[in-house]
FIFILO-330815 format. One record per residue (C-alpha): residue number from 0; x, y, z. Coordinates in nm, 2 decimals. Each point is the difference from the previous one (the first is absolute). Layout:
BEGIN
NUM,X,Y,Z
...
***
This chain:
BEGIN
0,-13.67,7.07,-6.62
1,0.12,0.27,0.23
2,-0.15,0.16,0.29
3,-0.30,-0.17,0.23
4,-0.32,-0.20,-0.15
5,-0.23,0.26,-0.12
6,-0.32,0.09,0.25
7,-0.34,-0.12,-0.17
8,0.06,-0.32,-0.20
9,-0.32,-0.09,-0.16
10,-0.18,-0.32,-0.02
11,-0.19,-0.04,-0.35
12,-0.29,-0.22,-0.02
13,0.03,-0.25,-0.31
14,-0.29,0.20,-0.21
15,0.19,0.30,0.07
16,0.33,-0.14,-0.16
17,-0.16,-0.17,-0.30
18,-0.20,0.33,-0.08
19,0.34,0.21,0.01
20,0.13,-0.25,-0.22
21,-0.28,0.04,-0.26
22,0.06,0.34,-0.02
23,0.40,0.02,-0.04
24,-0.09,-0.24,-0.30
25,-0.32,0.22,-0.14
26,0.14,0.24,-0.30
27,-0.15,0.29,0.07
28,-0.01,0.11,0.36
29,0.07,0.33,0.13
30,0.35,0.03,0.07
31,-0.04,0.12,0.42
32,-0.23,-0.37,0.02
33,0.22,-0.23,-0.15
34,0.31,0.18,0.16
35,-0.23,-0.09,0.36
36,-0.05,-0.38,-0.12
37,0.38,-0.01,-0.06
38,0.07,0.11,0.34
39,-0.25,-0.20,0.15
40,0.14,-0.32,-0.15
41,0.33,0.10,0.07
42,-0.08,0.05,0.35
43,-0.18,-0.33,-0.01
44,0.33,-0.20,-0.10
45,0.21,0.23,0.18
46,-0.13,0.09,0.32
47,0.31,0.14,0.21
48,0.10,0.19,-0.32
49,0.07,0.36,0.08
50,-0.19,0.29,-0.14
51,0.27,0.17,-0.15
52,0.10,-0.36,-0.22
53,-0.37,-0.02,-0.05
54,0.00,0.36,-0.09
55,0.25,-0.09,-0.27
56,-0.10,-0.31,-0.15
57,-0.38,0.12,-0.06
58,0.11,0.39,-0.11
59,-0.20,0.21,0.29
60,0.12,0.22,0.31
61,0.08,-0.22,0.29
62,-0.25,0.21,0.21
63,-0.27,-0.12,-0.25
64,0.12,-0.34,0.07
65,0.02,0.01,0.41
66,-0.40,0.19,-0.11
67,-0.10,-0.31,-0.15
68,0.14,-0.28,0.23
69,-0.15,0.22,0.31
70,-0.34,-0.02,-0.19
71,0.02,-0.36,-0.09
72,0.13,-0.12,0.30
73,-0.32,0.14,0.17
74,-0.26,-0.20,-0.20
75,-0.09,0.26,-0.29
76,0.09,-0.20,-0.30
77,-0.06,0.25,-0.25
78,0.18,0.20,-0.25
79,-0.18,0.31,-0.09
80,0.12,0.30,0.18
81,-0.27,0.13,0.26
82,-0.17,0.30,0.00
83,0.24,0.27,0.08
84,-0.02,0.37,0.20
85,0.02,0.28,-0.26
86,-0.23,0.18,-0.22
87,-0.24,-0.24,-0.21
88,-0.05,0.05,-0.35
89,-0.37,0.20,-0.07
90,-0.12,0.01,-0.30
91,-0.42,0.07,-0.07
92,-0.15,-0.16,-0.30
93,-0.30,0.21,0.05
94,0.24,0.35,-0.09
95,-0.02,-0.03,-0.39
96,0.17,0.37,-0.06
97,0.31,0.07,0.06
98,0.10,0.13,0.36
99,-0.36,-0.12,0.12
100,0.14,-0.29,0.19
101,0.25,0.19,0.16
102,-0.19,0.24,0.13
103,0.13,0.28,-0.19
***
């Protein structure tokens, strides 16, 4: 391993770990989840790996990786992305006709 011990080296609990496990095993996952149970076992075996090896063994951007290990390392054990900044998708039931729902 080159360079220094990376900054946020998370601690998983044991429910955490078996539930990652779980879903690298389940058959059909979407592909951004299981690639986040990968890396959090990974990162469980291998704490002091760096993100760029990381990055390479699971298949995402090492920035995604240092994103991840930050997160987990602060206590939100999750793996759905959060709500983001942008616009949100609109859409009214209500607007049957076409161009009534987007205010046209």
């Amino acid at each position: 391993m080159s360079g220094p011990s990376p900054a946020y080296q998370p601690e998983f609990p044991p429910e955490f770990v078996d539930q990652m496990a779980q879903i690298v095993r389940q058959r059909t996952v979407a592909h951004r989840i299981w690639q986040r149970a990968q890396l959090a076992l990974l990162l469980h075996q291998k704490p002091t790996i760096s993100n760029p090896e990381a990055a390479g063994e699971i298949g995402l951007h090492e920035n995604a990786v240092r994103c991840w290990r930050r997160r987990w390392a602060s206590g939100d054990f999750s793996l759905e992305d959060r709500a983001g900044r942008g616009r949100k998708p609109h859409f009214s039931p209500l607007g049957s006709r076409l161009g009534e729902s987007l205010g046209l």
